[in-house]
N, CA, C and O atoms as CSV, one atom per row, in Angstrom:
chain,resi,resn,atom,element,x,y,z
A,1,UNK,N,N,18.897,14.590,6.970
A,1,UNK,CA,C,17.791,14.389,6.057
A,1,UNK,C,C,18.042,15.248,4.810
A,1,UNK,O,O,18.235,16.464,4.795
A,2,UNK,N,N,18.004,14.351,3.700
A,2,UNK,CA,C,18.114,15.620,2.538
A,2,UNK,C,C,16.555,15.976,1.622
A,2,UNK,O,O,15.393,15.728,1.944
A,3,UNK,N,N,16.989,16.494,0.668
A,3,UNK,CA,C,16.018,17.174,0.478
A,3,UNK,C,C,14.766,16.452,-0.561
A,3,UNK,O,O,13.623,16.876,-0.733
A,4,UNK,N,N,15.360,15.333,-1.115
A,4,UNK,CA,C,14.359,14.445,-1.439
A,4,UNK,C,C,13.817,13.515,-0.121
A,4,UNK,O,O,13.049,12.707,-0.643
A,5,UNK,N,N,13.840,13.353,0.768
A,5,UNK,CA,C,13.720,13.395,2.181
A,5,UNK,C,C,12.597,13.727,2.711
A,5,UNK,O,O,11.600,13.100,3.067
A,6,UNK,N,N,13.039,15.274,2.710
A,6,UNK,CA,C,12.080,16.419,3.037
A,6,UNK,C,C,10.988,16.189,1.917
A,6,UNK,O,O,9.932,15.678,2.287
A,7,UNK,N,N,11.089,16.408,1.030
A,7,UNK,CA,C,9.439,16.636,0.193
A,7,UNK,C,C,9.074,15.178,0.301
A,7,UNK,O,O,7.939,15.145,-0.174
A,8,UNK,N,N,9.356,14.126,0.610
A,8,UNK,CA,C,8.693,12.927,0.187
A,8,UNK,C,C,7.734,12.980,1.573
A,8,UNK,O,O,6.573,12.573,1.616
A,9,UNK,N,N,8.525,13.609,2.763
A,9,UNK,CA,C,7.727,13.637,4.173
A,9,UNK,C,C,6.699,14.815,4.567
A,9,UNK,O,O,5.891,14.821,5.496
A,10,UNK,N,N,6.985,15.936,3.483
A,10,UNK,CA,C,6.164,17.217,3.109
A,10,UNK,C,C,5.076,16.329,2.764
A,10,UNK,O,O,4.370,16.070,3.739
A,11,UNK,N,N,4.728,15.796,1.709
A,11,UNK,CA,C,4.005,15.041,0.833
A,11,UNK,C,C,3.036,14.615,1.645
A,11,UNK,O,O,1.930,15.136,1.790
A,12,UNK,N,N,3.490,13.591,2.216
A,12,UNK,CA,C,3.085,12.563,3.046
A,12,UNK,C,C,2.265,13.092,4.326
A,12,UNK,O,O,1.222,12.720,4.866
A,13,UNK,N,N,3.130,14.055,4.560
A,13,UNK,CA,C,2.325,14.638,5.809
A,13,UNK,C,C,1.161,15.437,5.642
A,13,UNK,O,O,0.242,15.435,6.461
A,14,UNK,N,N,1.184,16.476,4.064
A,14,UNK,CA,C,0.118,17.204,4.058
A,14,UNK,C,C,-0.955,16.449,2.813
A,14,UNK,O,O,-2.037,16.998,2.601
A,15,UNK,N,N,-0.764,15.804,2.415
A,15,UNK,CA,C,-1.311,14.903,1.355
A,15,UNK,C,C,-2.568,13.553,1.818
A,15,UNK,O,O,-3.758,13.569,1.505
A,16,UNK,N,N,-2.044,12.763,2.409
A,16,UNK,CA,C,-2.152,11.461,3.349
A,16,UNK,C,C,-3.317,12.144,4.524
A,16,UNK,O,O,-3.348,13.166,5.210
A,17,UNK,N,N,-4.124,11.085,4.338
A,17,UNK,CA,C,-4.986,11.413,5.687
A,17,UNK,C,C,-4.266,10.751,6.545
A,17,UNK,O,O,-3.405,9.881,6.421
A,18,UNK,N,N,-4.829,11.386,7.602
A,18,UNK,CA,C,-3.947,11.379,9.065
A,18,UNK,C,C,-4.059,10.129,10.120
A,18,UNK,O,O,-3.461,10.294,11.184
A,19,UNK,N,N,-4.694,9.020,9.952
A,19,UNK,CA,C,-4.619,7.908,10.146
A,19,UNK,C,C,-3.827,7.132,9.214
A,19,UNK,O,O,-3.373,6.034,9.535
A,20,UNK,N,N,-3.679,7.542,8.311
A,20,UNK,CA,C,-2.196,6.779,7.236
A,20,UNK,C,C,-1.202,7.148,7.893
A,20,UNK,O,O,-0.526,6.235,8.369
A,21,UNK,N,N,-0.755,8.574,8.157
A,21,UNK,CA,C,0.166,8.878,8.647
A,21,UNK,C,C,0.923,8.476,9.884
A,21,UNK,O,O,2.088,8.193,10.163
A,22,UNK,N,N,-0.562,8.596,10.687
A,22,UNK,CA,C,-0.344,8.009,12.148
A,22,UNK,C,C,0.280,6.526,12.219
A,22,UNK,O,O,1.125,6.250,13.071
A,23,UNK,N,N,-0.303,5.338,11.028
A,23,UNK,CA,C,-0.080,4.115,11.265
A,23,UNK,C,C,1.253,4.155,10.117
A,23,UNK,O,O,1.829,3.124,9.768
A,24,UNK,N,N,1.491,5.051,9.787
A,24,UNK,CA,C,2.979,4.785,8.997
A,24,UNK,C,C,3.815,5.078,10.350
A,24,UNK,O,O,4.254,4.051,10.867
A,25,UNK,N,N,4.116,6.275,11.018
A,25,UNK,CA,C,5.027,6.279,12.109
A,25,UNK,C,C,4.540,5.282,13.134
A,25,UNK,O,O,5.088,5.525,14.209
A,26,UNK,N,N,3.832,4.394,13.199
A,26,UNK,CA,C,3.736,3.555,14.454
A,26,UNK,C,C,4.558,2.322,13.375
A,26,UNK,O,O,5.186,1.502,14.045
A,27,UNK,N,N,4.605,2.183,12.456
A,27,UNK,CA,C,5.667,0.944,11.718
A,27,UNK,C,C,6.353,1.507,11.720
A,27,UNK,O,O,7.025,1.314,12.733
A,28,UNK,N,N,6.853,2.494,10.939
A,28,UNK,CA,C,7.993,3.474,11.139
A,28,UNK,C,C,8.826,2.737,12.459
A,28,UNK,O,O,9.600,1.781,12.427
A,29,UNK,N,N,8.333,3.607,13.694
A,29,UNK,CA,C,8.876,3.465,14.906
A,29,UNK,C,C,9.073,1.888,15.396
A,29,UNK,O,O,10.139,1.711,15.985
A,30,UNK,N,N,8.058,0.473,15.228
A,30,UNK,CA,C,8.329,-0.521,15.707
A,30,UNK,C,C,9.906,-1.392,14.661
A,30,UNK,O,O,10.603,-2.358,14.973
A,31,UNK,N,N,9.947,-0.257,13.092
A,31,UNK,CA,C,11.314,-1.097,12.965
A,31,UNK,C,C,11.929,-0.284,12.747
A,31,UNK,O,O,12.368,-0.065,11.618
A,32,UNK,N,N,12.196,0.535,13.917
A,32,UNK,CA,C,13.129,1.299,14.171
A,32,UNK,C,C,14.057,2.646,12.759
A,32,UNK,O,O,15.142,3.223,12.695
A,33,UNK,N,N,12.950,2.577,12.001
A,33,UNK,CA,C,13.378,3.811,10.994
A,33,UNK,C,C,12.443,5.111,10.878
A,33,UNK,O,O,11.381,5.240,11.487
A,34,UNK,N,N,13.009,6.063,9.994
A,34,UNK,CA,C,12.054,7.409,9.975
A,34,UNK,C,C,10.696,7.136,8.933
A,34,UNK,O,O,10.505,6.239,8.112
A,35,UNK,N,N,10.096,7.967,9.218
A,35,UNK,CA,C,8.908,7.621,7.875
A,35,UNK,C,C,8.977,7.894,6.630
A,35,UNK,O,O,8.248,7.383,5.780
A,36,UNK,N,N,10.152,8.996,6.341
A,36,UNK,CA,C,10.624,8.631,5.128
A,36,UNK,C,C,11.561,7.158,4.555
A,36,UNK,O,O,11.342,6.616,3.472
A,37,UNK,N,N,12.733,6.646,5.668
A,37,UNK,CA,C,12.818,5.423,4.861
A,37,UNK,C,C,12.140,4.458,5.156
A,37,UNK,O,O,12.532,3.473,4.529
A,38,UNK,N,N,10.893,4.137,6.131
A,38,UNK,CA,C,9.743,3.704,5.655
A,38,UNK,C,C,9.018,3.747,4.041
A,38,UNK,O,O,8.522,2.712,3.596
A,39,UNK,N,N,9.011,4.741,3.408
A,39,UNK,CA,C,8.464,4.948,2.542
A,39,UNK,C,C,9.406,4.931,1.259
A,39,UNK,O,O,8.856,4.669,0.189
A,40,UNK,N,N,10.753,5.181,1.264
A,40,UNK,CA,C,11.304,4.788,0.335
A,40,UNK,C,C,11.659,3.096,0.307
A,40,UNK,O,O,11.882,2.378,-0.668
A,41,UNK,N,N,11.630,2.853,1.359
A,41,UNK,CA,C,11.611,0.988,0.993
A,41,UNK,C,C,10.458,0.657,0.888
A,41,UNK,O,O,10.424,-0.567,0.759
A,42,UNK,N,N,9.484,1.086,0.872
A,42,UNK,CA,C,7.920,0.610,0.528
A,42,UNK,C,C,8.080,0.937,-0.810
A,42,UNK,O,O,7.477,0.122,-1.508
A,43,UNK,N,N,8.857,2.111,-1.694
A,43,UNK,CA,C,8.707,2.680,-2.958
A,43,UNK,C,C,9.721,1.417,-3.649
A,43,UNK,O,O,9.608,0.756,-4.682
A,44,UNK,N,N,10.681,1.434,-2.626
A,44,UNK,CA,C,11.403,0.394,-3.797
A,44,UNK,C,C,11.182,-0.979,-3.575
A,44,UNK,O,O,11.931,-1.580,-4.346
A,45,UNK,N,N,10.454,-1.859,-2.830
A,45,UNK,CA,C,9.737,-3.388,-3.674
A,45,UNK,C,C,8.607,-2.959,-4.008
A,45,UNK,O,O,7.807,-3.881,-4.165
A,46,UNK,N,N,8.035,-1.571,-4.254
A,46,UNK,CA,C,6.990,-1.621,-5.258
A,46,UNK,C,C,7.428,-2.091,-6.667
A,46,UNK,O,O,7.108,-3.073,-7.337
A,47,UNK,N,N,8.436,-0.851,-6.931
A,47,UNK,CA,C,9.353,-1.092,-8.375
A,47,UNK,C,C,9.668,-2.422,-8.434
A,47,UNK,O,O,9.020,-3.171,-9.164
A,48,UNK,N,N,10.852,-2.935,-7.562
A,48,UNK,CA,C,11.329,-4.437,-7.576
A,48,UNK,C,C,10.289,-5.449,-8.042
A,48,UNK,O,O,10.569,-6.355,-8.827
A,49,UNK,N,N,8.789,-5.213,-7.404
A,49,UNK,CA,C,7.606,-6.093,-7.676
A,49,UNK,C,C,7.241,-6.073,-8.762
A,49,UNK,O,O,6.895,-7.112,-9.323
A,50,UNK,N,N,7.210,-4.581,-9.517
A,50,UNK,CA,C,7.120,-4.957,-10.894
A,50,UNK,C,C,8.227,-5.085,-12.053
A,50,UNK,O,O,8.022,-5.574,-13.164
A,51,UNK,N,N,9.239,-4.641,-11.660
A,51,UNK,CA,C,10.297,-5.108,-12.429
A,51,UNK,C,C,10.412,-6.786,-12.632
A,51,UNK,O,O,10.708,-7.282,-13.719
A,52,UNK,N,N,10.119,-7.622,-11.352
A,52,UNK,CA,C,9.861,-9.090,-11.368
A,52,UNK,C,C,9.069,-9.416,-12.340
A,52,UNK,O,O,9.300,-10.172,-13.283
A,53,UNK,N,N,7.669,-8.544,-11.970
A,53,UNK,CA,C,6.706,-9.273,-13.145
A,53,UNK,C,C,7.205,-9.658,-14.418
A,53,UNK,O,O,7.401,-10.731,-14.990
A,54,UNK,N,N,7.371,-8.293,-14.722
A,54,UNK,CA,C,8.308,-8.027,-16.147
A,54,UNK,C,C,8.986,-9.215,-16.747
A,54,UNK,O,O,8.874,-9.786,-17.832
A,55,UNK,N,N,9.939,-9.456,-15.383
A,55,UNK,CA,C,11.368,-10.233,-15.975
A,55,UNK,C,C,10.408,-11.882,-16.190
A,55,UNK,O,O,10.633,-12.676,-17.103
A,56,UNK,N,N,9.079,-12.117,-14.818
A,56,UNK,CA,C,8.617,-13.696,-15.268
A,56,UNK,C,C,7.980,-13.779,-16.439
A,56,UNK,O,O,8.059,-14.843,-17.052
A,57,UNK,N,N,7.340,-12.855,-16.905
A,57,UNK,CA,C,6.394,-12.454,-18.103
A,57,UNK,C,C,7.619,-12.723,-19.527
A,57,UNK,O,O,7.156,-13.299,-20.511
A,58,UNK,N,N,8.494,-12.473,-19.551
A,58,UNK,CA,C,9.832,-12.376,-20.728
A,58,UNK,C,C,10.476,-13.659,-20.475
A,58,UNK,O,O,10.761,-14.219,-21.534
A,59,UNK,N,N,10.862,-14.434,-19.243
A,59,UNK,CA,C,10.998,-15.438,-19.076
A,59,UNK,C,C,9.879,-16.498,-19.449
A,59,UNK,O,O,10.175,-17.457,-20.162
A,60,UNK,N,N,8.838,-16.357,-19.057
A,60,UNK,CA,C,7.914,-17.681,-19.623
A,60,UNK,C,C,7.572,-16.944,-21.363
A,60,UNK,O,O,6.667,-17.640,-21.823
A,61,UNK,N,N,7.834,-16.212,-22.060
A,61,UNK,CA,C,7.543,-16.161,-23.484
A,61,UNK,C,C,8.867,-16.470,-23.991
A,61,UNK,O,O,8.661,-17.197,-24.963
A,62,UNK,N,N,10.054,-16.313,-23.856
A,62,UNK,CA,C,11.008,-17.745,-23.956
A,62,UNK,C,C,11.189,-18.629,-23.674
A,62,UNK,O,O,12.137,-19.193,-24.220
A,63,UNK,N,N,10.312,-19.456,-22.498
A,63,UNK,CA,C,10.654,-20.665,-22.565
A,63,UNK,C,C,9.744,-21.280,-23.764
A,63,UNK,O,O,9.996,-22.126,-24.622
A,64,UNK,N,N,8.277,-20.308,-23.399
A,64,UNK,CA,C,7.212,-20.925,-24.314
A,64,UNK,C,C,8.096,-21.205,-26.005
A,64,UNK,O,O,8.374,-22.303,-26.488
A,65,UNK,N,N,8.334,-20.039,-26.522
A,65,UNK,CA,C,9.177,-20.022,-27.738
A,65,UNK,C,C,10.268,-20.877,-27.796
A,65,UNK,O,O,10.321,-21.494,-28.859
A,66,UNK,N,N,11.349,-21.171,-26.833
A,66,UNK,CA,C,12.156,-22.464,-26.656
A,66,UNK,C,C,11.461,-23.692,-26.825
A,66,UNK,O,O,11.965,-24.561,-27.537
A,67,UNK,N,N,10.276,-23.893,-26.217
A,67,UNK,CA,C,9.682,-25.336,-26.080
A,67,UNK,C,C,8.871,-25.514,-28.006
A,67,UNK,O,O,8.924,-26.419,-28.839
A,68,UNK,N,N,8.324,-24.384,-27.994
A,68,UNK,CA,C,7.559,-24.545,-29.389
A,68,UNK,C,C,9.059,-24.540,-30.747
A,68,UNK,O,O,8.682,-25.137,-31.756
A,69,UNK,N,N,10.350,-24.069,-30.861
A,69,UNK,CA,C,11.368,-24.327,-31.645
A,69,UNK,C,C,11.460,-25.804,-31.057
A,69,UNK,O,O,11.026,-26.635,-31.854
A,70,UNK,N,N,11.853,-26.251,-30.032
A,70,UNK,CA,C,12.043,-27.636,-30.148
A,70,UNK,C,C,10.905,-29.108,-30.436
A,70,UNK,O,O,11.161,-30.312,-30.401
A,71,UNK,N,N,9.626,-28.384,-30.713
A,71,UNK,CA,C,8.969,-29.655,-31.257
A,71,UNK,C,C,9.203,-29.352,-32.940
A,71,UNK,O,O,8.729,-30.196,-33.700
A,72,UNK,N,N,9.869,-28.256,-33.499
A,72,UNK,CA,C,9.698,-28.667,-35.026
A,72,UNK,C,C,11.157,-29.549,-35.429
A,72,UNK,O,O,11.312,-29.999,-36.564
């Protein structure tokens, strides 16, 4: 375990009420990881989720702008 590891599970443990905690190590434990990488793959499709937004939001204001250049 390193040490971004450690404080993310410091955190978590003294931060988090203790029924969060409890039902993070019972997922934790049914897929077979620690509750920190529980929580760093919960951290990263948070990001991923909004990095998506992002990218559909920039994608539909070019198509919009593609479709509106091709009616002139």
């Amino acid at each position: 375990m390193d040490n971004n590891e450690k404080s993310m599970d410091f955190i978590v443990t003294f931060k988090a009420p203790y029924k969060l905690v409890s039902m993070m190590d019972l997922i934790a434990q049914q897929m077979r990881m620690t509750r920190s990488e529980l929580i760093r793959r919960a951290v990263m499709c948070y990001i991923l989720s909004i990095k998506y937004d992002d990218f559909m939001d920039k994608a539909k204001e070019a198509i919009e702008k593609w479709l509106k250049d091709a009616e002139i």
